[in-house]
ZAZA-832665 format. One line per 8 residues: number of its first residue (from 1); their letters; for each residue z, x, y of N, C-alpha, C, O, CB. Coordinates in steps of 0.1 Angstrom, whole numbers. Glycine has a CB too. Example, Ala and Ser with C-alpha at 12.3 -4.5 7.8 and 13.67 -1.06 7.14 Angstrom:
2
1 = as = 78/132/-57/78/123/-45/78/132/-33/85/142/-33/90/113/-45 | 71/128/-22/71/137/-11/79/129/0/80/134/11/57/141/-6;
***
This chain:
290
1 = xxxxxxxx = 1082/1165/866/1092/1162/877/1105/1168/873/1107/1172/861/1092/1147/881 | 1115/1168/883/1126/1173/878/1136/1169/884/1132/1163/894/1127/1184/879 | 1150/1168/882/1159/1165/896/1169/1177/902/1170/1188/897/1170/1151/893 | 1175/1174/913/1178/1187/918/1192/1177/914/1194/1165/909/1172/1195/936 | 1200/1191/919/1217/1189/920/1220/1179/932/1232/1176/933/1226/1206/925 | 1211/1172/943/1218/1162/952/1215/1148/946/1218/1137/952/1212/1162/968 | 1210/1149/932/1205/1135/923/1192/1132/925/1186/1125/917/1213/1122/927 | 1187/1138/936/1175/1133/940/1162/1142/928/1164/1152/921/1175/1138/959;
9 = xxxxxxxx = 1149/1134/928/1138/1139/918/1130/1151/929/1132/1153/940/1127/1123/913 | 1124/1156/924/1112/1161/926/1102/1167/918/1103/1171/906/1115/1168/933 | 1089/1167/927/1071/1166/918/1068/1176/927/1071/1176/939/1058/1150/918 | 1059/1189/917/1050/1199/922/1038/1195/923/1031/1192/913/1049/1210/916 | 1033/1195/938/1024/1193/938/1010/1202/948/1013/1208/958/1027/1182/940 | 994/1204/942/994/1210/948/1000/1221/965/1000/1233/966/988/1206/946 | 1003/1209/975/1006/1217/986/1020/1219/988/1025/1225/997/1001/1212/997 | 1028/1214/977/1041/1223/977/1049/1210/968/1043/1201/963/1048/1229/995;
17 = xxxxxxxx = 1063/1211/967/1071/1207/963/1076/1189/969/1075/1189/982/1080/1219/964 | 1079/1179/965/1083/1167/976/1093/1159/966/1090/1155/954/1068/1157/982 | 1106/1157/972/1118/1151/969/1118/1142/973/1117/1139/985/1128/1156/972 | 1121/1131/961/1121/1118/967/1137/1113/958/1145/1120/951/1104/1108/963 | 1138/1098/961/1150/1089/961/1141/1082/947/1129/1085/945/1154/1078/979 | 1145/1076/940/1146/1067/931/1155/1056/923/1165/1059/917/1144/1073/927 | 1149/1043/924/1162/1032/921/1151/1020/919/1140/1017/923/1175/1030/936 | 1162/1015/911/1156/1000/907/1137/999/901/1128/1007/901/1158/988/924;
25 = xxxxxxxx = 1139/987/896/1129/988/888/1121/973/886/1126/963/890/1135/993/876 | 1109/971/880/1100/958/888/1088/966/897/1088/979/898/1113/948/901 | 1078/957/904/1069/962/911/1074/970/920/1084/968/926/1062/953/916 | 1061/987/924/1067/993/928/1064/998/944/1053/1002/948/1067/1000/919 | 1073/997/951/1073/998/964/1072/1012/972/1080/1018/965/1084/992/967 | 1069/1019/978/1067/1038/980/1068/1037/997/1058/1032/1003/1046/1046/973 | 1080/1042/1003/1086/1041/1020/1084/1056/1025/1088/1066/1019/1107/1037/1021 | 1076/1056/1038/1067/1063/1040/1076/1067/1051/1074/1056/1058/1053/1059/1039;
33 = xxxxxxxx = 1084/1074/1059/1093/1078/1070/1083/1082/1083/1071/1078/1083/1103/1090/1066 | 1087/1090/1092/1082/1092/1104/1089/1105/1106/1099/1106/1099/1085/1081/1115 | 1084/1117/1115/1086/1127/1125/1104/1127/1125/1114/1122/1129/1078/1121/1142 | 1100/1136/1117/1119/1142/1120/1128/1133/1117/1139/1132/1124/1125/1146/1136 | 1125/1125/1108/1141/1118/1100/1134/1121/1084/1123/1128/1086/1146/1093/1104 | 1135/1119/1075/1132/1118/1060/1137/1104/1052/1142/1095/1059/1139/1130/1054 | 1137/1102/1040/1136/1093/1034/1150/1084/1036/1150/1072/1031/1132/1099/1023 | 1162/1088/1043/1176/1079/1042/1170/1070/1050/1174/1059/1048/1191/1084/1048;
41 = xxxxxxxx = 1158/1074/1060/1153/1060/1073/1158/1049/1066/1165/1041/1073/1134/1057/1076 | 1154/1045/1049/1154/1031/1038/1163/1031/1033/1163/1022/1024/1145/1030/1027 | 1177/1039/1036/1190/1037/1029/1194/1028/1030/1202/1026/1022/1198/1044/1030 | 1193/1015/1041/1201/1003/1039/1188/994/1037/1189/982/1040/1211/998/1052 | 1181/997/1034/1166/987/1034/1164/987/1015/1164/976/1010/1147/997/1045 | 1162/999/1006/1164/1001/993/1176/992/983/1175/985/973/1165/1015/994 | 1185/995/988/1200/983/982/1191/970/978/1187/966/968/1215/977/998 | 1191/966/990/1190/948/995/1175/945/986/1171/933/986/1188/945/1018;
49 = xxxxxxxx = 1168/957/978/1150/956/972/1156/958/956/1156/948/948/1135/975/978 | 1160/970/952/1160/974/941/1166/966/930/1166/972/919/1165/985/941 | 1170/952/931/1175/946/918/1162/942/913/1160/941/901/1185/934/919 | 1153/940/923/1139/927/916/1126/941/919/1115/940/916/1133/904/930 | 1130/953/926/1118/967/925/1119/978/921/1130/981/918/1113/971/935 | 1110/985/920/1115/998/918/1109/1006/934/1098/1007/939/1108/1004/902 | 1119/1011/939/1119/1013/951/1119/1031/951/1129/1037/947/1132/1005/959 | 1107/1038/954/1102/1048/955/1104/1059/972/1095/1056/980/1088/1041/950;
57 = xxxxxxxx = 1111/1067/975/1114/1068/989/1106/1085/985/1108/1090/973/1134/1066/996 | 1096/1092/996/1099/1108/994/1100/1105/1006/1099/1096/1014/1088/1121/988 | 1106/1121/1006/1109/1129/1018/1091/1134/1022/1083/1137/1013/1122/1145/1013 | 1088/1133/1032/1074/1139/1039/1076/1148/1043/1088/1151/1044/1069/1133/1050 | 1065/1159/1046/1069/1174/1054/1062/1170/1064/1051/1173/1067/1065/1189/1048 | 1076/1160/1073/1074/1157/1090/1089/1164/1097/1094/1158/1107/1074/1135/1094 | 1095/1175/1093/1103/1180/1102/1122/1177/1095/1133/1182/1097/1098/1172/1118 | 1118/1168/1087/1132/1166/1079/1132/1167/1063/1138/1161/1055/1138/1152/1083;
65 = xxxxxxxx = 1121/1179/1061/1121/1177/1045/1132/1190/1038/1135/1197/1048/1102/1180/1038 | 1136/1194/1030/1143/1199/1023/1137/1218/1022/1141/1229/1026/1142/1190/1012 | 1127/1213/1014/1118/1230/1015/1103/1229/1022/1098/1218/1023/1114/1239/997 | 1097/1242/1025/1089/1246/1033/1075/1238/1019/1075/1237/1007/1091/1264/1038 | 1062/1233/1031/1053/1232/1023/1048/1250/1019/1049/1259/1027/1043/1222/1030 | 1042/1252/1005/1030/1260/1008/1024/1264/1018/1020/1255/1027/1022/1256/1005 | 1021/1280/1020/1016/1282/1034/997/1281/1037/992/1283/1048/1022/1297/1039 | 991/1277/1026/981/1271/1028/981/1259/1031/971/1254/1036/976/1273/1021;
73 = xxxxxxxx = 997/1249/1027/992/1233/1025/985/1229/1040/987/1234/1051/1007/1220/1021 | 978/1218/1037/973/1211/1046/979/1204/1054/973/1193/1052/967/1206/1042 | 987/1203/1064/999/1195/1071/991/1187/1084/997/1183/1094/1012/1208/1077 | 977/1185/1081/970/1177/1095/977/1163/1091/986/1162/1082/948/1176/1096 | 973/1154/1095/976/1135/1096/972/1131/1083/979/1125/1074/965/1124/1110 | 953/1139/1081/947/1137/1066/955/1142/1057/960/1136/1048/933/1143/1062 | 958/1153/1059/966/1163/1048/978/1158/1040/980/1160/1028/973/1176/1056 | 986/1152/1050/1002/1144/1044/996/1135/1038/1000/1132/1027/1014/1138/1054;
81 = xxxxxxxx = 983/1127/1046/983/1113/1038/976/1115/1025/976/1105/1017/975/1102/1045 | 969/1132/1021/965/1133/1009/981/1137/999/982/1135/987/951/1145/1010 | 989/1142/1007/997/1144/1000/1006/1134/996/1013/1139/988/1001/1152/1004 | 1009/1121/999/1009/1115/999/1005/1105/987/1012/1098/980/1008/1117/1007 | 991/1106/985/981/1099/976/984/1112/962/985/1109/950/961/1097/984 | 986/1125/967/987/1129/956/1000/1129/950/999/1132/938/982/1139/956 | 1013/1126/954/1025/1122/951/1026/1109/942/1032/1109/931/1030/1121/964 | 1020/1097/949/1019/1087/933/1009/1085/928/1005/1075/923/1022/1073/932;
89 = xxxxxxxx = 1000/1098/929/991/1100/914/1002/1111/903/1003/1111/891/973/1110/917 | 1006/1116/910/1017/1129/900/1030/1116/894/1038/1120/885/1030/1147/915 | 1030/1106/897/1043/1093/893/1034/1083/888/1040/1073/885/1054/1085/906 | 1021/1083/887/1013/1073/878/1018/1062/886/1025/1055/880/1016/1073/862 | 1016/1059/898/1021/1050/904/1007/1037/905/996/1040/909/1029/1057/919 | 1011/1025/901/1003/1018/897/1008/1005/910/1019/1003/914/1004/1016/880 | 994/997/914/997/985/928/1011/989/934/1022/985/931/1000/966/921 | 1010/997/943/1021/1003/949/1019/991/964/1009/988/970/1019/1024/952;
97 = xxxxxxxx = 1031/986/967/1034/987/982/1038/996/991/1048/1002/990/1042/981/985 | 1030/998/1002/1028/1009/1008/1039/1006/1020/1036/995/1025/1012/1012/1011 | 1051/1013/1026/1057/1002/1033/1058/1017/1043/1063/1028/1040/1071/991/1026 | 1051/1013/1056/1053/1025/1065/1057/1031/1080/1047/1031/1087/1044/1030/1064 | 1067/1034/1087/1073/1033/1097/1073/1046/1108/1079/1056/1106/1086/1031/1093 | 1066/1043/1118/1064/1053/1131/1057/1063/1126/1050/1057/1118/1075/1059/1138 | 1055/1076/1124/1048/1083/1119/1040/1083/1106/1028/1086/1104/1053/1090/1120 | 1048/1080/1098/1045/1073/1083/1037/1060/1084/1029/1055/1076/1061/1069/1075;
105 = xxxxxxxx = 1041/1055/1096/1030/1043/1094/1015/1047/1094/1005/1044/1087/1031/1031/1106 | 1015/1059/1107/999/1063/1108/997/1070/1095/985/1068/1093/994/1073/1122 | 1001/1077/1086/999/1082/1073/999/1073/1063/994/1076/1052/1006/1090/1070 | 1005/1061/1066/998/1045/1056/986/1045/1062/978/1053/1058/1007/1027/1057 | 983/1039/1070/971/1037/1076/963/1046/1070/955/1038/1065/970/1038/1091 | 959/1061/1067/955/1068/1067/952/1070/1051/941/1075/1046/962/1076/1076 | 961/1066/1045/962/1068/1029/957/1054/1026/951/1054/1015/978/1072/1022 | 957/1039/1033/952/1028/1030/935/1030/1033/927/1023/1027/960/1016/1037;
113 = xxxxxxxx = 931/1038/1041/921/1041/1046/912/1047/1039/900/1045/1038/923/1047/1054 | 922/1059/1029/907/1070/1020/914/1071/1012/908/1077/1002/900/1086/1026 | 929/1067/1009/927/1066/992/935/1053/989/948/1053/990/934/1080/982 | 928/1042/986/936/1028/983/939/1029/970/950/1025/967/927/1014/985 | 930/1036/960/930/1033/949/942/1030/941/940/1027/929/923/1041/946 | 953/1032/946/971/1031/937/979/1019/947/991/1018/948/984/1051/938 | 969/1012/952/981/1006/966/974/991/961/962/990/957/978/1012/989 | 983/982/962/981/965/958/984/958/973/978/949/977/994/957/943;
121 = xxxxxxxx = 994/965/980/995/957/992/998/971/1007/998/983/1005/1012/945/988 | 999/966/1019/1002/973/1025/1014/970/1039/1012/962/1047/990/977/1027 | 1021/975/1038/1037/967/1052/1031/982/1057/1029/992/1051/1064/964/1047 | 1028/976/1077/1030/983/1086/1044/980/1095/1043/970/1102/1019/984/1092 | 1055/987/1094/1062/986/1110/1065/990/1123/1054/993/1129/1070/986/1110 | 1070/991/1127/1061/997/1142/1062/1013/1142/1072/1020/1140/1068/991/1161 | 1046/1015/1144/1041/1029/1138/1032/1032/1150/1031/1024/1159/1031/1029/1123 | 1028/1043/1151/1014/1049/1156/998/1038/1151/995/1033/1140/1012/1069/1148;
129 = xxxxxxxx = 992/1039/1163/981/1030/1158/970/1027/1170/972/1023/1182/988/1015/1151 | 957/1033/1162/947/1034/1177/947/1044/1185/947/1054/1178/949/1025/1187 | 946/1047/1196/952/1052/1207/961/1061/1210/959/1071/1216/954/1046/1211 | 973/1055/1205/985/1051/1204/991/1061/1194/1000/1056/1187/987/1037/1201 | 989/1075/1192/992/1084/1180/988/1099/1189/976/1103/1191/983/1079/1164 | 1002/1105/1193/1015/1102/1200/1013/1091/1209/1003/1089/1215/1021/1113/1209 | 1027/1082/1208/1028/1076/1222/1033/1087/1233/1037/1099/1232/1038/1064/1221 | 1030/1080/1246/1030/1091/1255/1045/1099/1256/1047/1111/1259/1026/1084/1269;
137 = xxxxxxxx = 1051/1092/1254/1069/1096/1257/1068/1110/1249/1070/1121/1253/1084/1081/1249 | 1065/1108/1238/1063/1121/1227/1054/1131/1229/1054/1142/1224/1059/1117/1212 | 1048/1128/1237/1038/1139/1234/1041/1152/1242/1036/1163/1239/1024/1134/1239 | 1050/1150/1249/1055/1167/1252/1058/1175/1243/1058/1187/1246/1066/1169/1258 | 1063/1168/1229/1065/1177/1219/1055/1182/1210/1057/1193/1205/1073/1173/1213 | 1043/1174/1207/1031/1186/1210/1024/1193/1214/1016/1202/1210/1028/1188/1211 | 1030/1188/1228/1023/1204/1239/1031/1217/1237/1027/1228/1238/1024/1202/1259 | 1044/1210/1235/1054/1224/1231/1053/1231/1220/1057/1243/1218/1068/1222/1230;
145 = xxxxxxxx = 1046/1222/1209/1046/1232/1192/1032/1239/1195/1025/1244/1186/1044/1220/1172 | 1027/1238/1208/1017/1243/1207/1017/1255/1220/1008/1257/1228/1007/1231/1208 | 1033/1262/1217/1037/1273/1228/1046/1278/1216/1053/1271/1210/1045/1266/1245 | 1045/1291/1214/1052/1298/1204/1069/1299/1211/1074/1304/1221/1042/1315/1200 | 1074/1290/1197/1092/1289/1207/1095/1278/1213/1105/1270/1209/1095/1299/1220 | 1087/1275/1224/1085/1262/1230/1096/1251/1221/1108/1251/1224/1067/1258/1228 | 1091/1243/1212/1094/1234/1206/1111/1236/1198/1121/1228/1198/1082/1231/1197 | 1110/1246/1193/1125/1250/1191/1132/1252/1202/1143/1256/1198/1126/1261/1184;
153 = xxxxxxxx = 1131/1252/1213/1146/1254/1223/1145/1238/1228/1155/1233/1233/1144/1268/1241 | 1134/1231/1227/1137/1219/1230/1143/1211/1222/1147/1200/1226/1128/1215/1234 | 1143/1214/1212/1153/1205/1198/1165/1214/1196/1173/1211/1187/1145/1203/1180 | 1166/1224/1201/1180/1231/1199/1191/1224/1204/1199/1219/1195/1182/1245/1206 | 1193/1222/1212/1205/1211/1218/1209/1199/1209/1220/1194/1209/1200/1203/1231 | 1198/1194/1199/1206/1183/1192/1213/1190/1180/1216/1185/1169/1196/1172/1186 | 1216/1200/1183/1230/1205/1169/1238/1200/1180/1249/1204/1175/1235/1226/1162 | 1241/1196/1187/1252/1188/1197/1248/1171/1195/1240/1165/1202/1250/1193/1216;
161 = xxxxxxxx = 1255/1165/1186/1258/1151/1186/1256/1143/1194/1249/1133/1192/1269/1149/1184 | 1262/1147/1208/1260/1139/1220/1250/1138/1223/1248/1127/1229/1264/1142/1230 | 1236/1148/1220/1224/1148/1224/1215/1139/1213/1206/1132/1214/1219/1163/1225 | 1223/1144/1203/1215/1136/1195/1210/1118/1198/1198/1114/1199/1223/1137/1182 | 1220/1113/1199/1220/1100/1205/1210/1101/1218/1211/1090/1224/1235/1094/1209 | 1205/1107/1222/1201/1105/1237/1188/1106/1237/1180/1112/1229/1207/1116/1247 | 1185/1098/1247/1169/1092/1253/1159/1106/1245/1151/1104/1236/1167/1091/1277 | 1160/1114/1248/1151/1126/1243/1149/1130/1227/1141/1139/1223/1158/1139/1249;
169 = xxxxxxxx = 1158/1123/1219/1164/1127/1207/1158/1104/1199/1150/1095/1199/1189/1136/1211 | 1170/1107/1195/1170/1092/1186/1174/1078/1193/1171/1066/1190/1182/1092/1174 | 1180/1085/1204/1189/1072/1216/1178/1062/1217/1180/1050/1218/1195/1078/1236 | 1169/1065/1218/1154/1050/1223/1148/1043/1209/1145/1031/1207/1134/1060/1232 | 1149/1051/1201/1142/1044/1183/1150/1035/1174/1145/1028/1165/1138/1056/1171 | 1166/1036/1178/1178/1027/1173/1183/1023/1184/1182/1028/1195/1190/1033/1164 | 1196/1004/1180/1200/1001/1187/1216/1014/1188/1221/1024/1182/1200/986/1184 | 1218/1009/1197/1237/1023/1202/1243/1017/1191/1247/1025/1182/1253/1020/1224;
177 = xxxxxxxx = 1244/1005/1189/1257/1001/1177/1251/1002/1161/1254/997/1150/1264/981/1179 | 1242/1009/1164/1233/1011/1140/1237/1027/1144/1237/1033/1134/1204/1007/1133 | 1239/1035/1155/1235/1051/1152/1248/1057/1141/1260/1053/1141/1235/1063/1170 | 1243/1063/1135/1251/1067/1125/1250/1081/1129/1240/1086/1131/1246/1063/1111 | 1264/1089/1130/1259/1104/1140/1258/1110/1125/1248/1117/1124/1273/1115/1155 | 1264/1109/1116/1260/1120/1103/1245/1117/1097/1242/1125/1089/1271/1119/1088 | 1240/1111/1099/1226/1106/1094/1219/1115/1103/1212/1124/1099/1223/1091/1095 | 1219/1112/1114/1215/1117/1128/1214/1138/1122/1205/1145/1118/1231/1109/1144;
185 = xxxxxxxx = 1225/1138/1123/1228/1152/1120/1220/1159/1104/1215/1171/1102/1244/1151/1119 | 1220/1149/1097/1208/1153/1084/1198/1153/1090/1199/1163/1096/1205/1143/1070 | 1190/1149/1093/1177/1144/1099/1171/1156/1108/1159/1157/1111/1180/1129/1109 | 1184/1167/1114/1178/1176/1124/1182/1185/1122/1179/1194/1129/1179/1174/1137 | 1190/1188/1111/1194/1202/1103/1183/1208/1098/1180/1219/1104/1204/1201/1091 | 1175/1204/1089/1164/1216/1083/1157/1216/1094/1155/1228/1095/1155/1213/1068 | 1152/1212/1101/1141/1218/1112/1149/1236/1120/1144/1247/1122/1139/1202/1127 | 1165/1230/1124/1171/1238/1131/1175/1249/1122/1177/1260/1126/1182/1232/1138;
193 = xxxxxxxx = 1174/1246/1108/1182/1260/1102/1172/1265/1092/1173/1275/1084/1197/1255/1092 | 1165/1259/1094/1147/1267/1075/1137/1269/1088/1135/1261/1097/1134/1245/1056 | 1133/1277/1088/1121/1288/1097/1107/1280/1087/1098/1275/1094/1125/1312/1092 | 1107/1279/1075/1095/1273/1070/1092/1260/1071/1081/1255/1068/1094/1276/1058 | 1107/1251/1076/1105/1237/1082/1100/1235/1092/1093/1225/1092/1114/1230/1083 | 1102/1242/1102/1100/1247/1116/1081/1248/1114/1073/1240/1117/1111/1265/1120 | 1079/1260/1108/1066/1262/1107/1056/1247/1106/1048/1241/1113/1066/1271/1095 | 1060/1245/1094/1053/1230/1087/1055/1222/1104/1045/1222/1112/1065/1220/1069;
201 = xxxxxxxx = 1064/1216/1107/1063/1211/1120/1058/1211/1127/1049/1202/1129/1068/1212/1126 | 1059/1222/1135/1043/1229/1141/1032/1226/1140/1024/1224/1149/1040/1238/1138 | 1029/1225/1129/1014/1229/1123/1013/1214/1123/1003/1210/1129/1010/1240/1107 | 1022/1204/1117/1016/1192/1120/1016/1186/1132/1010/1175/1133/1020/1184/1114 | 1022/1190/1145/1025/1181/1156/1014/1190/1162/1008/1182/1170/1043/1179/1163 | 1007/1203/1162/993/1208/1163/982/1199/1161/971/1197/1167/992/1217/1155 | 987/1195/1148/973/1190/1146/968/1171/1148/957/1165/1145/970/1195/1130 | 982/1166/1154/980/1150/1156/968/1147/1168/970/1151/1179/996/1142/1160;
209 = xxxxxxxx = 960/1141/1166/948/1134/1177/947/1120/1169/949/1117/1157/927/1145/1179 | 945/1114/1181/942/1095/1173/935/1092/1174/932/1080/1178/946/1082/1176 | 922/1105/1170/906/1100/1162/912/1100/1146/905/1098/1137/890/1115/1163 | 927/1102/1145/926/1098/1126/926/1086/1129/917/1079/1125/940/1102/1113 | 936/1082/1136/938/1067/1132/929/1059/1136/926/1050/1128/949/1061/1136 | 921/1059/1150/910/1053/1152/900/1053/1138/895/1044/1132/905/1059/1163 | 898/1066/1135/890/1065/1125/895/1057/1110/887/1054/1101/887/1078/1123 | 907/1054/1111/919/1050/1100/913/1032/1100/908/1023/1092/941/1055/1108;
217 = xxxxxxxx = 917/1032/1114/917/1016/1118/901/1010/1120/897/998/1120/927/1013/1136 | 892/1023/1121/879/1013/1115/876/1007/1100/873/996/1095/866/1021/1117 | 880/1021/1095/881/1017/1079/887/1004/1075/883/996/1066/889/1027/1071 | 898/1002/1082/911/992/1078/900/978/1079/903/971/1069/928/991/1092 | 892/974/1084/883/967/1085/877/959/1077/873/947/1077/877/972/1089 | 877/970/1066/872/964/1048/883/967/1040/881/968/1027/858/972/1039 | 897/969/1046/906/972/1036/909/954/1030/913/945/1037/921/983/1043 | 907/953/1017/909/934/1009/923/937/1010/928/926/1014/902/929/988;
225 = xxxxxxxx = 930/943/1009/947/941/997/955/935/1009/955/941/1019/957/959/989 | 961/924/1007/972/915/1010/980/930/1027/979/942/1026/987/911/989 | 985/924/1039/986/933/1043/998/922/1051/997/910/1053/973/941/1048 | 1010/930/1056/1019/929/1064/1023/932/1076/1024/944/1075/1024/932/1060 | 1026/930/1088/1029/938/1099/1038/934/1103/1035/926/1111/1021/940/1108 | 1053/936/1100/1062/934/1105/1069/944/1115/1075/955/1112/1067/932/1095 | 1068/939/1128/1073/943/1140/1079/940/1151/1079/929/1155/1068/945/1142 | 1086/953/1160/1096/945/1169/1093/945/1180/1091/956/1186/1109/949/1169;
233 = xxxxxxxx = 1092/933/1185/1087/930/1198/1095/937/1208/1092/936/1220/1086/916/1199 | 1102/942/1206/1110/948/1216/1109/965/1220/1115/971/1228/1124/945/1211 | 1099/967/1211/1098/985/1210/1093/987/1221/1084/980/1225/1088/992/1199 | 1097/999/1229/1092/1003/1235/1083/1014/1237/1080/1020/1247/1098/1001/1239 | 1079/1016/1227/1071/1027/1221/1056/1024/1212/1046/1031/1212/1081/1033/1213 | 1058/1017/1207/1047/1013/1200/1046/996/1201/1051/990/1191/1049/1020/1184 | 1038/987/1213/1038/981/1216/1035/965/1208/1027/967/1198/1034/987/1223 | 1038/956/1208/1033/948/1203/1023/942/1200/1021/934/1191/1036/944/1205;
241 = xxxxxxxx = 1013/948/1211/999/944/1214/989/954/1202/977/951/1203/995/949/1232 | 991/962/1194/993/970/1187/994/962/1173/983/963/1168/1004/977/1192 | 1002/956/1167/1007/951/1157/999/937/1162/996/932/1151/1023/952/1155 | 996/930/1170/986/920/1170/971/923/1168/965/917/1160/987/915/1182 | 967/932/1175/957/938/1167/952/948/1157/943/956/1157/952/939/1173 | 962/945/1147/963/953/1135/963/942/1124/959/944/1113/977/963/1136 | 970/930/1128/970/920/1121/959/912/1127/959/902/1120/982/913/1120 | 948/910/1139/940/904/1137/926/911/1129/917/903/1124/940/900/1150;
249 = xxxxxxxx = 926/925/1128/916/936/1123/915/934/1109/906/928/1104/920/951/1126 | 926/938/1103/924/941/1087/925/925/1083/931/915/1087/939/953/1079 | 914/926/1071/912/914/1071/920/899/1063/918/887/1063/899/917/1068 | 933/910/1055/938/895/1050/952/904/1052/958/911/1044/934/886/1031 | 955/903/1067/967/911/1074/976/895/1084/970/886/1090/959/928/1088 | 990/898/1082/992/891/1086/1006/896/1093/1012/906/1089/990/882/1078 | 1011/889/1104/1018/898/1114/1034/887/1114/1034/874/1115/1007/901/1134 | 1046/894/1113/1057/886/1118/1067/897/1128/1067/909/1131/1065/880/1102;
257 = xxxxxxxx = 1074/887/1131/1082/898/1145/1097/900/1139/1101/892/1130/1083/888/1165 | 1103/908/1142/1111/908/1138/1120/915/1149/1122/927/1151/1110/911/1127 | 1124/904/1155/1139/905/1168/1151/911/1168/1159/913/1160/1146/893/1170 | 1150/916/1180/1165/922/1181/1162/937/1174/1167/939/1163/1180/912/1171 | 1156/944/1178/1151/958/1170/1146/965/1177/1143/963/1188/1142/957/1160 | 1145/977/1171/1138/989/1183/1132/996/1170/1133/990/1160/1152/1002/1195 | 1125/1007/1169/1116/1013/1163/1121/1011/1149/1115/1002/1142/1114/1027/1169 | 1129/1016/1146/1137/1014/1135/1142/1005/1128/1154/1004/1125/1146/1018/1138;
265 = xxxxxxxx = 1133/995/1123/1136/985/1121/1144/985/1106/1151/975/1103/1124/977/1123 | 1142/999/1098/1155/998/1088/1165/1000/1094/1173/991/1090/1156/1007/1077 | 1170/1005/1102/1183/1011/1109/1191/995/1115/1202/991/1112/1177/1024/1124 | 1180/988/1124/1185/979/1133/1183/964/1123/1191/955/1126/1177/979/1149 | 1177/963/1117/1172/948/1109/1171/950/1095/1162/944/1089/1156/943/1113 | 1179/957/1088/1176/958/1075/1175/948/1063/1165/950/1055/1183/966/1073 | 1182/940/1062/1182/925/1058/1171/917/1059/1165/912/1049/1191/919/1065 | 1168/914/1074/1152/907/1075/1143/919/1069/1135/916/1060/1146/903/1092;
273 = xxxxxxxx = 1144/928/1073/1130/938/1066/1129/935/1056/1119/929/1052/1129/954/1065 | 1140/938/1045/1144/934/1030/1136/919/1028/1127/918/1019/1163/933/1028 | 1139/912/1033/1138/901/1027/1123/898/1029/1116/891/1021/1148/892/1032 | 1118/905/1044/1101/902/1050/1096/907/1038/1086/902/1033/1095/910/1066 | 1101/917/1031/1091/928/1020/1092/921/1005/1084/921/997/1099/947/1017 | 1102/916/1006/1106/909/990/1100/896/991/1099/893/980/1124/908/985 | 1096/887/997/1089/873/996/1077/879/994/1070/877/984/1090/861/1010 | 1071/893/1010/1054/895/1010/1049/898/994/1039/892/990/1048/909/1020;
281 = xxxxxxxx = 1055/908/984/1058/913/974/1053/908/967/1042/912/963/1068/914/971 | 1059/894/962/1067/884/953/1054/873/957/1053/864/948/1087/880/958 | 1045/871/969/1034/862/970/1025/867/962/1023/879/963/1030/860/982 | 1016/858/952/1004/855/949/991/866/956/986/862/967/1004/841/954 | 987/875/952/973/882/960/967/871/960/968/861/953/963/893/952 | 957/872/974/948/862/980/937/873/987/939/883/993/957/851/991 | 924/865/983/912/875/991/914/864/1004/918/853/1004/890/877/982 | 908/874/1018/904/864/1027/898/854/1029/901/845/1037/901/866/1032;
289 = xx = 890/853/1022/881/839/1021/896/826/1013/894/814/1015/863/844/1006 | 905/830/1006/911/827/1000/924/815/1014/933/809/1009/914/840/990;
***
């Protein structure tokens, strides 16, 4: 591994290069982001963990990563979540908590699914799941990566701030008083300015259908390891009904809500998230029968 000049680490791995955050130390935790933001999603959620964890963040190649994957890598739903599994095998990452949010949640799902083997526990927060991978609101933006150009004039406008905030952009996944417009603005620069970020984009918002996660969420069925679903009843995007039956399915899964929140539940609730992750953590493993 190495680190670059923004402090941040990075591991070569087969399908390309992936930069991650690193801090604190104790059992280790690995924050799995979503579609066009990257790893800051956990910048106020990591603080409030890292005295009693070692808190593990990469960047995903979902549209806000740094450099282009490999132009063979594999960028399907399976593909990240192999990359993924192959990311803390390259960190020897040992009973990892898997902690994963909107897109990243369906690539926990997906990595709790076919490769458990490095994971002790699993936090879903409101993610893709079932069905439900795109929700419908989004899915214009895979009909567009799937029109050469298409998808880039429709995210061109958020180099304008104003847009950024807005219903089409981030305005629906945070509350108006958490948006942070320079965050906002990291989050949609490498897609708009790296041609090989752009690509990778593509090729994954091509290839999302929710036979992964259906197929994800049968598996989840015999997944044993201690499981979390902390979610906001208030999403309007990935429903609650969703996170009830996600915690009634997997079998030693257990569901809490967490109010006053919108997709984003590091952005809008970071404190309770923190604290929902550091008690689940910090409990005793228990089989179901248990």
């Amino acid at each position: 591994m190495a680190r670059t000049g923004t402090g941040m680490k990075s591991v070569d791995l087969d399908a390309g290069g992936i930069h991650y955050r690193e801090s604190g130390s104790g059992p280790t935790i690995v924050f799995a982001h979503g579609l066009l933001v990257n790893g800051t999603l956990w910048r106020k959620v990591t603080p409030l963990l890292e005295g009693r964890f070692r808190c593990v963040v990469p960047d995903l190649p979902l549209g806000s990563h740094r450099d282009p994957m490999k132009p063979d890598a594999d960028l399907t739903p399976p593909g990240v979540a192999r990359i993924l599994a192959d990311f803390m095998s390259a960190l020897d990452l040992q009973d990892v908590t898997l902690v994963g949010n909107d897109t990243g949640g369906a690539i926990s799902q997906i990595v709790a699914a076919n490769h458990p083997e490095r994971l002790g526990r699993l936090v879903l927060t409101p993610c893709d799941a079932y069905e439900n991978f795109l929700p419908p609101f989004f899915r214009p933006m895979q009909y567009a990566a799937k029109v050469p150009g298409l998808l880039t004039a429709l995210v061109q406008p958020t180099r304008l701030r104003a847009m950024q905030r807005g219903p089409l952009a981030f305005g629906l996944l945070i509350s108006p008083e958490n948006i942070d417009p320079d965050v906002l603005d990291a989050w949609v620069r490498p897609y708009l300015n790296n041609a090989g970020i752009r690509r990778d984009t593509i090729r994954f918002l091509r290839s999302i259908s929710n036979r992964y996660t259906l197929e994800a969420a049968e598996k989840l069925r015999q997944f044993d390891r201690p499981t979390l679903i902390a979610w906001a009843p208030e999403d309007r995007f990935f429903k609650l009904r969703y996170a009830e039956r996600l915690a009634a399915e997997i079998p030693n899964a257990r569901l809490v809500r967490i109010e006053d929140s919108r997709t984003f539940v590091s952005e809008d609730q970071p404190e309770r998230l923190a604290e929902e992750i550091a008690a689940f953590v910090s409990e005793p493993a228990m089989t179901p029968a248990e």
